[in-house]
Backbone as a ProteinNet text record, in pm:
[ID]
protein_1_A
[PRIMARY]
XXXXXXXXXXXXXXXXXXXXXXXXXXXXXXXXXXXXXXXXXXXXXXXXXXXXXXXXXXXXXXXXXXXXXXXXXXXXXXXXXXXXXXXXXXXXXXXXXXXXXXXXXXXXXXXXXXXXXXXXXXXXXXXXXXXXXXXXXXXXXXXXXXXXXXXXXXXXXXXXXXXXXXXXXXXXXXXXXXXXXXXXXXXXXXXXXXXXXXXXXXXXXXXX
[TERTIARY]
16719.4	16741	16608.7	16604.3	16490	16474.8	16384.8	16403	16344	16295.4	16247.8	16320.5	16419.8	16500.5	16680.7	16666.6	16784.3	16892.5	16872.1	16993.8	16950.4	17012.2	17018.5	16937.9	16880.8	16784.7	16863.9	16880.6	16934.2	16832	16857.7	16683	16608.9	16620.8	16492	16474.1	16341.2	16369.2	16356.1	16447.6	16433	16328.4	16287.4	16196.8	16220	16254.3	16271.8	16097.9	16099.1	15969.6	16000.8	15893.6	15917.5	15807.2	15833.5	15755	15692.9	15575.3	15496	15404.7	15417	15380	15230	15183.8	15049.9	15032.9	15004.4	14898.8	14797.9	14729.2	14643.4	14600.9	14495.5	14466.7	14620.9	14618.4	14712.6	14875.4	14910.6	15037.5	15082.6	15170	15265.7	15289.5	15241.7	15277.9	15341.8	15435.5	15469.1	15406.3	15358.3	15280.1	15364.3	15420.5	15485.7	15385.7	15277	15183.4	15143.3	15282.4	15317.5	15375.6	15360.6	15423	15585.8	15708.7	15826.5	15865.4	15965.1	16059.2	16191.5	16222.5	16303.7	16301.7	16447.2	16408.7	16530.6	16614.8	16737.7	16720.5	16743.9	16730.7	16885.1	16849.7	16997.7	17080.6	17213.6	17317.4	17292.9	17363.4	17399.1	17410.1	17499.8	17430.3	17370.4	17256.8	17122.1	17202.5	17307.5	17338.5	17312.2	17263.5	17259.7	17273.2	17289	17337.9	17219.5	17173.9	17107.3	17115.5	17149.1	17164.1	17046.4	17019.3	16906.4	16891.6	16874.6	16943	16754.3	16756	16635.8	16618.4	16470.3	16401.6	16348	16325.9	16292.2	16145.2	16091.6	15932.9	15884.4	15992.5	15986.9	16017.1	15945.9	15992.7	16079.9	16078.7	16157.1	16156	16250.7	16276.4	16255.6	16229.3	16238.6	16251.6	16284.4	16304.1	16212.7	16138.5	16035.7	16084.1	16069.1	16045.2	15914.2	15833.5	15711.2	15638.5	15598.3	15603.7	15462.1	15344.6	15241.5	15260	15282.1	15296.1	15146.8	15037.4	14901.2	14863.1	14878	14860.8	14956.8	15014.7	15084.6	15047.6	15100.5	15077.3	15052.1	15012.6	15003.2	15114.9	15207	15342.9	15464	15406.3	15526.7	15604.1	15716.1	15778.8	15837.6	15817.3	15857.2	15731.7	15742.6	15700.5	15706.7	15685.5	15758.5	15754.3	15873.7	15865.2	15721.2	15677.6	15533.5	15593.2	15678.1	15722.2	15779.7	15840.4	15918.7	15869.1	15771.2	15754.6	15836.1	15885.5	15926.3	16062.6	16162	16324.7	16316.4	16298.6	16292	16450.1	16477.6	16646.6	16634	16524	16517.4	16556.8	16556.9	16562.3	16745.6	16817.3	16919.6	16963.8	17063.5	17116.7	17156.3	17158.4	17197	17162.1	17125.1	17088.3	17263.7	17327.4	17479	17426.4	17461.6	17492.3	17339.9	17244.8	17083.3	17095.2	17011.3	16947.8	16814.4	16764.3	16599.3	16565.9	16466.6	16364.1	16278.9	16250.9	16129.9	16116.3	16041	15981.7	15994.7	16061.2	16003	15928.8	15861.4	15711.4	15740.8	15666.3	15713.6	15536.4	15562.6	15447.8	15337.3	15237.3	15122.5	15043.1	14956.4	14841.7	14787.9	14650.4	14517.3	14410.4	14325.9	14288.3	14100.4	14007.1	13897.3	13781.9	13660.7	13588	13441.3	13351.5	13221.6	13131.4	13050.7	12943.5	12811.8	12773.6	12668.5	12764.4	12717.9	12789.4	12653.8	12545.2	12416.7	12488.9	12557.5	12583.2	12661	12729.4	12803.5	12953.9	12965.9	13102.5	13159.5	13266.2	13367.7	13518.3	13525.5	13648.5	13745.9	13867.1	13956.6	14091.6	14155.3	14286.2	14351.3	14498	14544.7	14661.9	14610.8	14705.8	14794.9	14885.5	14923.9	14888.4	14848.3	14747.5	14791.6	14922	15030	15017.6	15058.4	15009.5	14894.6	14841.5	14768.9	14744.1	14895.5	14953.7	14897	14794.6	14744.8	14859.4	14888.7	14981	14936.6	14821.8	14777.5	14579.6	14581.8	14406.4	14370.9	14218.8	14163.8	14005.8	13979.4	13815.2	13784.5	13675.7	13580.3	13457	13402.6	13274.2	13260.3	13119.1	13077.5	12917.5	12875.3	12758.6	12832.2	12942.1	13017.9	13164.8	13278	13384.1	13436.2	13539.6	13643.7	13805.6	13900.1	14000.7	14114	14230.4	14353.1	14451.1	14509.8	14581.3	14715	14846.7	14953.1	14961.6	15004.1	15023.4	15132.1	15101.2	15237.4	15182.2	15234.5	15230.2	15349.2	15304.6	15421.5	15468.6	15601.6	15673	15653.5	15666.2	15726	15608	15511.6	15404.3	15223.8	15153.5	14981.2	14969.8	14913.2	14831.7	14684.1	14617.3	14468.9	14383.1	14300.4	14300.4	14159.8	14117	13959.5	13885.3	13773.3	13671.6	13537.1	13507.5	13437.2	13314.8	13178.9	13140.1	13066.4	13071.5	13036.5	12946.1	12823.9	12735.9	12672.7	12607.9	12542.2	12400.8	12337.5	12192.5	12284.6	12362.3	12439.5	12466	12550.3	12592.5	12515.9	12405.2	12289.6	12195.2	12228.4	12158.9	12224.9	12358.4	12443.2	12572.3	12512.2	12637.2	12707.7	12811.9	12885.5	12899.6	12936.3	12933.3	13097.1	13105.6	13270	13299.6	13415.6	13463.1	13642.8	13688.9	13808.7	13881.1	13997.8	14083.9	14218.1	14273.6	14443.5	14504	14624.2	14689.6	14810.1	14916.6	14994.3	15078.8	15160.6	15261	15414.2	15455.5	15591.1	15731.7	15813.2	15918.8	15897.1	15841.6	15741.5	15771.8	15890.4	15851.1	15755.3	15645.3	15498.9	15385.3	15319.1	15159.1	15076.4	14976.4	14893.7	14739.9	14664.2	14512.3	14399.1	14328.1	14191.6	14050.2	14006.8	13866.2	13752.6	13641.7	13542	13439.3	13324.6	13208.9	13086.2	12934.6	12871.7	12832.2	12778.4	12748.8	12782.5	12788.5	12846.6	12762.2	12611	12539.1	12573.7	12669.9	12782.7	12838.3	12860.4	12965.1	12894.2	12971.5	12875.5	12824.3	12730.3	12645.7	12754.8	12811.5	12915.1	12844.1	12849.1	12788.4	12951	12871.6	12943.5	13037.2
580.6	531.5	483.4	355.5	303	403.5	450.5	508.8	411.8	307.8	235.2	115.2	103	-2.5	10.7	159.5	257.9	127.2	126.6	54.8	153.5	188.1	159.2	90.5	156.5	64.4	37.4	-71.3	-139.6	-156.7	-99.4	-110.1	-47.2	84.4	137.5	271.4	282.2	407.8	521.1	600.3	781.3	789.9	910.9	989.8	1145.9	1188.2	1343.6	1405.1	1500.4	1578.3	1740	1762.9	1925.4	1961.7	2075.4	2167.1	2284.7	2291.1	2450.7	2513.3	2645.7	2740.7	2802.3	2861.1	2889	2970.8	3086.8	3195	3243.3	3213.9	3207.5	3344.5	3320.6	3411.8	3384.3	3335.5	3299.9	3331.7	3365.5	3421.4	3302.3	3283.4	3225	3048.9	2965.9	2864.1	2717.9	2633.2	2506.9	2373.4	2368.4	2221.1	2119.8	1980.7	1872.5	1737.3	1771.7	1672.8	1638.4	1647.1	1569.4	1454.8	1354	1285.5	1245.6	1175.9	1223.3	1246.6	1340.2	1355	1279	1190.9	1099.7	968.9	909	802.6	755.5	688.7	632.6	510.6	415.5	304.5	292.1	270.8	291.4	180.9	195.1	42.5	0.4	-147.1	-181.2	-133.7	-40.3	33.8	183.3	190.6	227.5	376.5	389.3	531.6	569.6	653.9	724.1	828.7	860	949.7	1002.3	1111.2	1112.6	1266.1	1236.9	1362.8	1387.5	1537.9	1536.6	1681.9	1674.4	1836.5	1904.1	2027.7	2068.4	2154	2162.9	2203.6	2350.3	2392.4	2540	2527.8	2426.8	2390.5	2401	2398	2324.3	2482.5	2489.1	2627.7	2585.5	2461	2377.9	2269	2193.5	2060.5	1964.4	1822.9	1792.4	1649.5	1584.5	1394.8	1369.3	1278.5	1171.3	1021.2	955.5	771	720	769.8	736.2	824.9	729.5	786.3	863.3	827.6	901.7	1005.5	1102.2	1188	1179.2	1166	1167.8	989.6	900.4	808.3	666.9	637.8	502.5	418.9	363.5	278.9	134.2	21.2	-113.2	-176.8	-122.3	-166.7	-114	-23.6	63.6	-24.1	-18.7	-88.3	-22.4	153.2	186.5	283	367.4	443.4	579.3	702.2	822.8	854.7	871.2	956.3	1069.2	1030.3	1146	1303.4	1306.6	1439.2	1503.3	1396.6	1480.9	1398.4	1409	1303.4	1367.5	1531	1531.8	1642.6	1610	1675.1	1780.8	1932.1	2003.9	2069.1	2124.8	2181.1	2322.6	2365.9	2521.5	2626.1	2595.7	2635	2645.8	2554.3	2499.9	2438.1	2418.2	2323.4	2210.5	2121.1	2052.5	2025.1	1855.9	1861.3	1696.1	1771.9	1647.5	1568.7	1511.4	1427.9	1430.3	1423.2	1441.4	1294.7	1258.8	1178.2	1136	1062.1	1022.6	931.2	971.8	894.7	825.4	690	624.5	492.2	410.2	308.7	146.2	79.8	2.3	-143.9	-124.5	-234	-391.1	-459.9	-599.2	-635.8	-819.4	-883.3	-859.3	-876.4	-916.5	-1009.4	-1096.7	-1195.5	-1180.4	-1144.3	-1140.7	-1166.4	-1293.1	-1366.9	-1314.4	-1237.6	-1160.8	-1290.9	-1307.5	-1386.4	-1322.7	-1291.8	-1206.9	-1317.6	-1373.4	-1466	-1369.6	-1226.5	-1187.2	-1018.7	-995.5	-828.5	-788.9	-708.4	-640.5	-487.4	-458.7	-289.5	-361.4	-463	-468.8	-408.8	-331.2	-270.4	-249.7	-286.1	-286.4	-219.9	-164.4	-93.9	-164.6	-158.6	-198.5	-142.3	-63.3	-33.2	-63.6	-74	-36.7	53.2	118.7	200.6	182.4	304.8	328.8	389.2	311.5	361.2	515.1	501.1	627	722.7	721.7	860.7	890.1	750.3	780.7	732.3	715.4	681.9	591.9	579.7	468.1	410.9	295.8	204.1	115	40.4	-26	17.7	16.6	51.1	-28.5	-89.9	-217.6	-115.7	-183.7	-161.9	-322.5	-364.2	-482.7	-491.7	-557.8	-580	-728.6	-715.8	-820	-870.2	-960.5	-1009.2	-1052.2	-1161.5	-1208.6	-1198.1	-1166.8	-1202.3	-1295.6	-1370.7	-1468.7	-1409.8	-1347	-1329	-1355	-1334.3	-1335.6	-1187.7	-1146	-1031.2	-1084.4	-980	-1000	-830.6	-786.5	-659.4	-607.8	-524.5	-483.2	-438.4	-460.1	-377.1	-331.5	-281.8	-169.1	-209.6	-295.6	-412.8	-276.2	-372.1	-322.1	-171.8	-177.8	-91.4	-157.1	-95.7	-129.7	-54.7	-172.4	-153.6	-190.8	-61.1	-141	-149.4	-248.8	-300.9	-291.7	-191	-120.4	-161.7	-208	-293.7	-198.2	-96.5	-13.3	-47.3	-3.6	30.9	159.3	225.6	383.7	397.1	386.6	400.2	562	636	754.5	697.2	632.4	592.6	610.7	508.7	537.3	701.6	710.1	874.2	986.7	933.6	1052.4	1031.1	941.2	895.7	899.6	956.2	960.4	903.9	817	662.7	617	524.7	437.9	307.6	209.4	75.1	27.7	107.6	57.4	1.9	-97.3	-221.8	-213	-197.4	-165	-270	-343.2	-430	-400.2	-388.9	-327.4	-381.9	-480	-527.2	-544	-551	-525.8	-592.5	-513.5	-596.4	-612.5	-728.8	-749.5	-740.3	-795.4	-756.3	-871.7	-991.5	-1136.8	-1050.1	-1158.7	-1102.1	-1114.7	-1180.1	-1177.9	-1218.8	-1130.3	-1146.8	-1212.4	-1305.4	-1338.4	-1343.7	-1260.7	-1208.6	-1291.1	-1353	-1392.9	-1336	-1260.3	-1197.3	-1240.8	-1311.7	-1348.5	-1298	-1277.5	-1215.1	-1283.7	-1315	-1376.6	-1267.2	-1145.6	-1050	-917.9	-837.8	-712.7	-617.1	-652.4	-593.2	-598.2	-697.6	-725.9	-612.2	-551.9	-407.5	-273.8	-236.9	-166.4	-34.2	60.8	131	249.5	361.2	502.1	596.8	720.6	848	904.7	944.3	981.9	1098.3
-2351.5	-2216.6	-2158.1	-2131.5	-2064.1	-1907.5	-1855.2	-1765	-1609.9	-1652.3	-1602.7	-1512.4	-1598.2	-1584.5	-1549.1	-1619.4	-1646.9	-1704.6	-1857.7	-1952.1	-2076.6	-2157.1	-2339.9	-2356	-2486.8	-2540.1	-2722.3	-2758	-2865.5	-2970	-3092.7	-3191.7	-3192.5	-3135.8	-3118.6	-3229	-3271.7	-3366.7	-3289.9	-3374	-3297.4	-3477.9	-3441.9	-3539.4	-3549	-3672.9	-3685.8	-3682	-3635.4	-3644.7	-3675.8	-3777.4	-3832.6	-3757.9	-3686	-3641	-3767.6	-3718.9	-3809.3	-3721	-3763.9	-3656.8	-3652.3	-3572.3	-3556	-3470	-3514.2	-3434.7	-3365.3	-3253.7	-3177.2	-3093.6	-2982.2	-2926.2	-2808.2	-2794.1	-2714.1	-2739.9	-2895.7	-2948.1	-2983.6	-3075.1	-3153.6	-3069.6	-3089.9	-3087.5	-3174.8	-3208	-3294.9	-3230	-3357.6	-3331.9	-3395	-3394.5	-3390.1	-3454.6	-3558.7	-3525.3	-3694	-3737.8	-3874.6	-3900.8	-3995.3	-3961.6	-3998.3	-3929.1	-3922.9	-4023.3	-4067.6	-4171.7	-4213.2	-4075.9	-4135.8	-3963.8	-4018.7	-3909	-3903.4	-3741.9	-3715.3	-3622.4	-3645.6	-3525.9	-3463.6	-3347.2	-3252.2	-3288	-3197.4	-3219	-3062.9	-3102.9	-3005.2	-2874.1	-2863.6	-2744.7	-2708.1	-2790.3	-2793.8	-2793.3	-2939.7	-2973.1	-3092.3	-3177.8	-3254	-3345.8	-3441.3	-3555.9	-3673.9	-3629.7	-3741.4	-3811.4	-3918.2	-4033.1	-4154.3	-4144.4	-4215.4	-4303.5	-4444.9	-4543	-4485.1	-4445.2	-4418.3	-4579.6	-4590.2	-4682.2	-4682.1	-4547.5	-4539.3	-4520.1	-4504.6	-4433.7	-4317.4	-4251.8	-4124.3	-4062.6	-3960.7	-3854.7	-3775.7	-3682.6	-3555.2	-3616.5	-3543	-3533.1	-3397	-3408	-3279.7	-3268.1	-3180.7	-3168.7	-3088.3	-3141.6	-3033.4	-3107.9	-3006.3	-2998.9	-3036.8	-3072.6	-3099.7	-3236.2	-3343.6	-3475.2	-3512	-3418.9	-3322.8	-3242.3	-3228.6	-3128.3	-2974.4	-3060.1	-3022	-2946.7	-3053.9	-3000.3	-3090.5	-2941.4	-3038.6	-3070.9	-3145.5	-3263.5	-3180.4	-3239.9	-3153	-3200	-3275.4	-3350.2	-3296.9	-3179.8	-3135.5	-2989	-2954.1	-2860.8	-2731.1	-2775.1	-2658.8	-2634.7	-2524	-2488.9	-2369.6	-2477.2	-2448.1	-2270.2	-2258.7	-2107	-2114.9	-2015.2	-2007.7	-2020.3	-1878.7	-1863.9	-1980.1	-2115.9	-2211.4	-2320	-2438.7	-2545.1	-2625.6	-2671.5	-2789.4	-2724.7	-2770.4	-2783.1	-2868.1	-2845.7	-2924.9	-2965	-3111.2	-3140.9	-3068.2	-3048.5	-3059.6	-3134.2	-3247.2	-3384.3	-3378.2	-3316.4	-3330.8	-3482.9	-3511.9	-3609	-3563.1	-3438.5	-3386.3	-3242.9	-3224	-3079.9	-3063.9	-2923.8	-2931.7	-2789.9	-2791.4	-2653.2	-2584.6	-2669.3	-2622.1	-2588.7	-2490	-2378.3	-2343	-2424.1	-2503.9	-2369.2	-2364.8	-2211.8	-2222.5	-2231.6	-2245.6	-2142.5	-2199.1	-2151.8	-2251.8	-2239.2	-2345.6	-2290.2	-2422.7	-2339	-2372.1	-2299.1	-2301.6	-2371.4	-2366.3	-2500.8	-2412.8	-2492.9	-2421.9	-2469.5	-2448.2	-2552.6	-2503.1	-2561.4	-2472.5	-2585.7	-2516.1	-2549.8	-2504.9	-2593.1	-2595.8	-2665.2	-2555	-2613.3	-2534.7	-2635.6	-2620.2	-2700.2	-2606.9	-2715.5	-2756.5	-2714.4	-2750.5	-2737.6	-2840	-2870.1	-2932.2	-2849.8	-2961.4	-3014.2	-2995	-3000.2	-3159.5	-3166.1	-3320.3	-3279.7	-3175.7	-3170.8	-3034.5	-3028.1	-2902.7	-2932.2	-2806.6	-2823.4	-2668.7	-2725.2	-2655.2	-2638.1	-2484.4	-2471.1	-2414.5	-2384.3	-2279.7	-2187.2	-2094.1	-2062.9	-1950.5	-1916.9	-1777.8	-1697.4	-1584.8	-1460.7	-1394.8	-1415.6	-1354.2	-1435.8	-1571.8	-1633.7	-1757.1	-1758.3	-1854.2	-2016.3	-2031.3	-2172.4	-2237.9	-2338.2	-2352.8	-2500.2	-2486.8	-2607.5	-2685.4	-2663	-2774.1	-2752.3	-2865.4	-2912.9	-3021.4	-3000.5	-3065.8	-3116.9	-3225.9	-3242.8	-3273	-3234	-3292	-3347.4	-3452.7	-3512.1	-3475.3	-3495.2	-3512.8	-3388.4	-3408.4	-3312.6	-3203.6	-3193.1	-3138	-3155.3	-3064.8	-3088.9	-3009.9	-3080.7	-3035.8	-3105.9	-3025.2	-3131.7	-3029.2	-3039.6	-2967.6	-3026.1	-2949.6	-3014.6	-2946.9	-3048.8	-3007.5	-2981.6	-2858.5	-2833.3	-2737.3	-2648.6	-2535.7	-2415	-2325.7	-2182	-2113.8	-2007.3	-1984.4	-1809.6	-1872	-1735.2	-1633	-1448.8	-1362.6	-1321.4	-1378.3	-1367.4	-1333.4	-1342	-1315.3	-1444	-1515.7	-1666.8	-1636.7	-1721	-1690.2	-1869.9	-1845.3	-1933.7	-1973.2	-2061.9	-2068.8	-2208.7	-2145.4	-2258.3	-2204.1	-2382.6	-2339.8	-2468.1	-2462.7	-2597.1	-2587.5	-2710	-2713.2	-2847.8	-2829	-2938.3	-2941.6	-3036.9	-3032.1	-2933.6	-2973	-2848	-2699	-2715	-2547.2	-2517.5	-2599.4	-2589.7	-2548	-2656.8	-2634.4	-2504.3	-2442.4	-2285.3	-2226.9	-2197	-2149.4	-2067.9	-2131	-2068.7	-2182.8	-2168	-2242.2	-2086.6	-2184.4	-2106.4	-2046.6	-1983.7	-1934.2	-1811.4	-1888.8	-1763.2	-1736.8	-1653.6	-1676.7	-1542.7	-1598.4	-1496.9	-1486.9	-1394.7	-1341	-1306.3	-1416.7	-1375.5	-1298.8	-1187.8	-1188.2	-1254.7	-1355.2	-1479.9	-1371.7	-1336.2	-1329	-1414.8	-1424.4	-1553.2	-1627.9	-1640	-1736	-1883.6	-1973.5	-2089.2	-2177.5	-2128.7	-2196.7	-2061.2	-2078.9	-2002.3	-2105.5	-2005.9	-2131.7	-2017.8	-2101.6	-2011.7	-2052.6	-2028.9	-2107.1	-2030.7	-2114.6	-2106.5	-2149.3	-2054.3	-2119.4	-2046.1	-2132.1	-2102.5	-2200.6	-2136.7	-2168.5	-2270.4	-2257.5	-2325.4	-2328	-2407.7	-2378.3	-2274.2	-2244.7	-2174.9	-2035.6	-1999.5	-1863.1	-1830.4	-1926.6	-1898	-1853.3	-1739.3	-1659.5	-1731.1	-1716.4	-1782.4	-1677.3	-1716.4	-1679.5	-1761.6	-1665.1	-1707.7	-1817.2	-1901.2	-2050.6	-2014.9
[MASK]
++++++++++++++++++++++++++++++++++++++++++++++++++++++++++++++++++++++++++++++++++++++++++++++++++++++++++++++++++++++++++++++++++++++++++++++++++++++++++++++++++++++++++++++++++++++++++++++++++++++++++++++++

């Protein structure tokens, strides 16, 4: 369920996840941070079926939309409700009439042109201003870049759009060079951004 838009979502993958367990100071906790055990893309109208013989590996079970739990993919199309990323069985045999929460993201092109890069490396994301979620992540080399990406943003929200670089010299002086712009995304099934900067030394100097 788009929660955004509130329709079905048509195509979209669900993902099985095995939970395994872990002992702490803290007592008995399941971590989710394998990658899935199996996989269902919805119908038409964004319902699903998925059957799966368990192995006896797994402590829990659980459903997420996102095949990352940690960080999604730049291939991924939706994105997890904050408040709920993963559907746990509770050591159930069965989850019925479950009700999956997300977001799904629309195109983006963004069009990155740096005529002087001295650091050799740039990093690039972007997230949601509201909770955080970051959905697509870039690294770059080079003296200079010129590239175009095909990626996603997240309609009907403020995406911001962060061009950072993070070297150990920076680090160890305690800054990194970050520039960050907020877009407000409308429901446009493609944004298209162009970023130019004479040099990366443009980007403002932030305590680490």
């Amino acid at each position: 369920m788009d929660i955004s838009q509130q329709k079905t979502i048509a195509s979209a993958k669900v993902y099985l996840f095995g939970g395994h367990k872990s002992i702490g100071p803290g007592g008995l906790s399941i971590f989710y941070d394998t990658p899935p055990l199996d996989s269902v893309t919805t119908d038409a109208n964004g319902q699903f079926t998925l059957k799966y013989v368990a192995t006896g590996k797994s402590y829990d079970y659980a459903l997420g939309v996102a095949r990352d739990l940690f960080q999604i993919g730049n291939d991924e199309r939706l994105l997890p409700d904050a408040n709920e990323t993963l559907y746990k069985f509770n050591f159930d045999y069965s989850l019925n009439n479950q009700v999956m929460s997300a977001k799904e993201l629309n195109d983006a092109n963004v069009t990155l042109k740096i005529l002087s890069n001295p650091y050799d490396t740039l990093f690039f994301r972007i997230y949601s201003a509201s909770t955080g979620q970051t959905f697509a992540k870039f690294q770059f080399f080079g003296k200079s870049i010129d590239t175009k990406l095909s990626t996603h943003c997240l309609p009907q929200s403020e995406n911001v759009f962060e061009y950072y670089v993070r070297t150990i010299p920076l680090t160890d002086s305690g800054y990194v060079r970050l520039l960050s712009d907020t877009l407000n995304v409308g429901n446009v099934d493609t944004v298209f951004v162009l970023k130019k900067l004479n040099s990366t030394y443009e980007i403002p100097l932030k305590p680490y």
